[in-house]
Every structure is written in C-alpha cells, then in structure tokens.
N, C-alpha and C positions, 0 to 999 in steps of 0.2 A: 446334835444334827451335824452331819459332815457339811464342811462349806457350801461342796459342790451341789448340794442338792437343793440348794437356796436357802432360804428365811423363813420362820412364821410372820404371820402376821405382826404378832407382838415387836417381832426385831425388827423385823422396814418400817415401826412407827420410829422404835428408836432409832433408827439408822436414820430416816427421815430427818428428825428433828435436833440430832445433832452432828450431821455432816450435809445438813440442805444446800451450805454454799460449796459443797465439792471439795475437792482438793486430794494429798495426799497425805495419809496418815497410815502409821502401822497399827493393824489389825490383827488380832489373831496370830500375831508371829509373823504377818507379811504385809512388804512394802505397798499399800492397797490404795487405787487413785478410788476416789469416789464424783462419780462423771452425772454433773449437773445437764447438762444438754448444752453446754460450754462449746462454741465453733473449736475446733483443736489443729483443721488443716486448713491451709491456705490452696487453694486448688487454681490451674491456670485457667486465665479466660478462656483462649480457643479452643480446652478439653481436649490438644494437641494428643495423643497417648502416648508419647514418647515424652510429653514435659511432665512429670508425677506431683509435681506442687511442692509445699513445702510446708513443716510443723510453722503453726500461727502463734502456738503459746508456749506448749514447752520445749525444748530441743531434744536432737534424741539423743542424748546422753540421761536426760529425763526420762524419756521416754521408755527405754529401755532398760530402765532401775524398776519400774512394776511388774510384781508378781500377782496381782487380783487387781480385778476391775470390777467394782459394783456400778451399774448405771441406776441411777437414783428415782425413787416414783416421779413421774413430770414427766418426763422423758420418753417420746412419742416414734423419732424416727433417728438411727444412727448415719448419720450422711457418709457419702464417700468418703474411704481412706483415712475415717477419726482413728482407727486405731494401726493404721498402715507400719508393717515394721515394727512394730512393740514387740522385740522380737522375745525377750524374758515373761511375757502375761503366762500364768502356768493356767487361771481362773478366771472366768468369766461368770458373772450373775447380775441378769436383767431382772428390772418389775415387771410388772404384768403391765406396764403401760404401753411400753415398745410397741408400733405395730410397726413397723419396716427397719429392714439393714440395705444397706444401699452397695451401691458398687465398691468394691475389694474395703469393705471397709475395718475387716481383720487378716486381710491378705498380709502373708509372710508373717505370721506371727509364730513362730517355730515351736516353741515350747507348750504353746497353748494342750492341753489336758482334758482340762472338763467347762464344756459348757451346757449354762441354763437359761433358758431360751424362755422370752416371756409368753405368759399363755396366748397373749391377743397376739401375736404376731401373725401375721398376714404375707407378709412378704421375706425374702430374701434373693438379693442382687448377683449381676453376675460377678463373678471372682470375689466374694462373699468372705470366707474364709478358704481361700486357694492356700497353698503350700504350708498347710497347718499341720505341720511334719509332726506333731505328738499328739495329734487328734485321735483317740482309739476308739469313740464313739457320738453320737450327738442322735439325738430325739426334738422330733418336727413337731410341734403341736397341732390339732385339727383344724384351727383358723386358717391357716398356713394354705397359700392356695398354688402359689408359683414359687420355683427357685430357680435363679438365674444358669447362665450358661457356666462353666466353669467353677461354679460354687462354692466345690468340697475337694475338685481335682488338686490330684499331688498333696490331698491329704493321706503319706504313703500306711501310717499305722491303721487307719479308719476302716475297723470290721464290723462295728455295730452301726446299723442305721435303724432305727424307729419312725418308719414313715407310714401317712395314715394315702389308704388309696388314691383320693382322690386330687392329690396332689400333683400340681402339672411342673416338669421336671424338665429344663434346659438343656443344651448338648453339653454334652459330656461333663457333665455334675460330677458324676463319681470317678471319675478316669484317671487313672496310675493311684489307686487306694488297694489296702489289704481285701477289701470286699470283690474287688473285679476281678485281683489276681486270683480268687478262690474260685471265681465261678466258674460254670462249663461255657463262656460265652468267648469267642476266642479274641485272644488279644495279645499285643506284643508292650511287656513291662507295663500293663496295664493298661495300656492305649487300646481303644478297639473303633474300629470303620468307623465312619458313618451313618452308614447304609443301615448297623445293626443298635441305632440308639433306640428302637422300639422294642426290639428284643431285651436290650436292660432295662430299659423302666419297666416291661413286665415283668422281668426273674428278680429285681431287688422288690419289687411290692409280693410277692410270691414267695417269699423265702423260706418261711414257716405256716404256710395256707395249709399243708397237709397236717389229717388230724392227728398221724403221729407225735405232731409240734405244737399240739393245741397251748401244752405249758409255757413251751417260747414263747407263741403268741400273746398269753395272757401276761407273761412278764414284762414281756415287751409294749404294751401298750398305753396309751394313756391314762393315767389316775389307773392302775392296774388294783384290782379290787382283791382283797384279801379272799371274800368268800369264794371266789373263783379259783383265784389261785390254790386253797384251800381245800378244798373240793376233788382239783384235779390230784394234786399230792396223795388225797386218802386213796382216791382209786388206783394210781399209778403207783404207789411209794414214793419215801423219801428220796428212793437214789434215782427216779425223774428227773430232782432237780439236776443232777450230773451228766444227764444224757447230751450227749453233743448233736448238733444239727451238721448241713452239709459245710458251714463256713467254721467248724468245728465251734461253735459257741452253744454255754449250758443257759437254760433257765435262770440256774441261778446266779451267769454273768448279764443276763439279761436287765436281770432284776436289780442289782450290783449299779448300774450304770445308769440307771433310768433315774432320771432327773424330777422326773416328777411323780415315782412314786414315794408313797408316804409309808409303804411298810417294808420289814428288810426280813431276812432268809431263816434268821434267826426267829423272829416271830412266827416264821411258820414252821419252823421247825421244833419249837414248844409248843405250837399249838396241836399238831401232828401225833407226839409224844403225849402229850396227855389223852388224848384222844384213844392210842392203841391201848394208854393204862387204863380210859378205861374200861373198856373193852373184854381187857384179859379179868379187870376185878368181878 
C-alpha cells in the first residue's frame, strides 16, 4: 500500500501501540513526527492577526526536518497553526477520529503532496491548508459539511478536488489554484470577483456531472467501487480510462489520487482483459 493512501486496519493497531506516545521516528525512509494531540503552538491571547504565536514544543528547525505526519487514533480536532510552516511535510495521514481542522492549521506548508483526510471529518477552517504550493489533489469526505474561507487558496498545483455536493464552501476556497486557472470562470492569475463565488461553487461540484464523465465521476468518488468502475470500462473500453475531461484530467488520474480508494487501475485493467479473453474463447 502506498503511504499516501493511508493504513489498514491492522497497521493503525500497530502504529497505535507502538508510537501512542508520539514523537519522531524514521518510518519508511522518512523523517515521520507521529502527533499524539500534543498542543504544538503557542497562540497570542488577543488573536491580534498580525501576532502568529509561536512553536510551544518543537522549534522550527524541528519542525521543518518532517517529511510525514501521522495523526495518531485519539485525536479528534487539529487546532490552529499545529502544523503552521512545516514547510518540508511532503505526507499527511489522519485516523478516522479527526473530526475538525482548524484555522490555517497546515498553512504554508509548501511541499505538502498528498493528503488523507480522516473519514469522520466534519469540518475544515479557514486558511486550512492555504499556500500548499505542492498540493495537486485532495478528496473531502461526505461528513464534511463546511470549509472555511481561504482554505485550499494559493494551492497553485491543486487540479483534482473530490468534493461531495453538499458541501457548503467559503470565499474563495479554491482562488490562484491550477482548478480556477482552467475553468471558463473569469479570473485574473486565479483570482476571481466576488460577485462570482456562486458561480464557482457550482462549476467545481459540476465538473464531471455530464454523462460523458460518468468514469471520472466514478473514480473520483468516495470508497469508488470496483463493480462500477468496472462496468463502465466494459461498455466504454479500456482507453476511457485515458480520456481527458475539461481540466484535462483522466479517470485513471482520478483514480491515481483518490485517497480513499482501495482498488488501483491495474486491477481493473486485468480484470477487463480477462473478461475480453473470455469472450473471444
């Protein structure tokens, strides 16, 4: 199992029980903090926003030696700024306990990659993961009800979003991201009005609604289920999965990316193959 795509069960027991007290240890070939629900930022009393607080336990010379962060099962709400400036995190993987992230509390984390969002989450704050300059995807789970203002902006790589409708979406969430600059929604270097943030909450939930993208859609969705995917493959063909949508992304980057599927391209692409054999026998 690639990192990014989280854990079985079996490994969060093991990870559970011998990194419960947190800390930092190499994992996998990387510098990995394992975050207990540990206070990690010291935050100013009068929430001045021009005063940003300051790291409470490590410094950031620490701070900025992590390349994965596992948040550990227990662990319910990430507070403001726990992980502010961890500007090296390439990895992020939540439990499924997480229900809230709080204000910028992976803002400016530059390198960040891939993250795996826990299923119960409910929330996300505003400036959340702001200027996550190596973000190139991220997937909302259906709990998920609100995300704050500024959220995902000046995530500039950020072209895959897996987000479920009914999701209520802050100003300017996605703004200066690879997703806006692609749309027909006008905007200057990714910035757009106002006036027109009703217009992008419904073109970014609409992106693959048409049934020529039935495959996207199924890729892209939550727990994406093999027989469907599977299904659409036979009727379509194999080179479906290659077909590109309007933000030029295939099914099978869909699929690629999605954190919370449990089957990969390859499996359907043997299962496809035996199918046409047999067919022809």
């Amino acid at each position: 199992m690639r990192l990014q795509r989280g854990f079985t069960n079996k490994e969060w027991k093991e990870i559970g029980e011998k990194y419960k007290d947190g800390g930092v240890h190499m994992y996998r070939g990387k510098k990995t903090f394992f975050w207990n629900g540990e206070k990690l930022w010291e935050e100013v009393e009068d929430e001045d926003p021009e005063e940003e607080g300051w790291p409470r336990v490590h410094d950031y010379e620490e701070r900025e030696s992590w390349q994965v962060l596992v948040v550990l099962p227990g662990v319910t709400v990430i507070p403001n700024r726990t992980f502010y400036e961890c500007r090296n995190i390439e990895t992020v993987i939540m439990s499924d306990t997480v229900r809230r992230i709080e204000w910028s509390a992976f803002h400016c984390c530059f390198s960040l990659k891939f993250v795996r969002l826990s299923r119960s989450l409910e929330f996300i704050g505003h400036y959340a993961f702001y200027a996550c300059r190596s973000l190139v995807s991220i997937f909302i789970p259906p709990l998920c009800r609100d995300i704050g203002d500024y959220a995902l902006c000046e995530c500039e790589k950020l072209i895959i979003l897996g987000i479920p409708q009914h999701v209520q979406l802050g100003e300017k969430v996605i703004a200066a991201t690879s997703l806006i600059k692609k749309s027909p929604i006008e905007n200057r270097h990714g910035y757009y009005d106002r006036n027109n943030e009703n217009e992008v909450v419904r073109w970014v939930k609409s992106i693959n609604n048409e049934e020529v993208y039935a495959l996207h859609r199924a890729c892209a969705s939550f727990n994406p289920l093999s027989e469907i995917i599977h299904d659409l493959v036979k009727r379509q063909g194999i080179e479906a999965m290659r077909m590109k949508n309007a933000m030029d992304v295939t099914p099978s980057q869909y699929l690629e990316a999605n954190t919370f599927a449990d089957i990969s391209e390859k499996e359907i692409i043997n299962r496809y193959i035996l199918d046409v054999m047999g067919e022809v026998i």
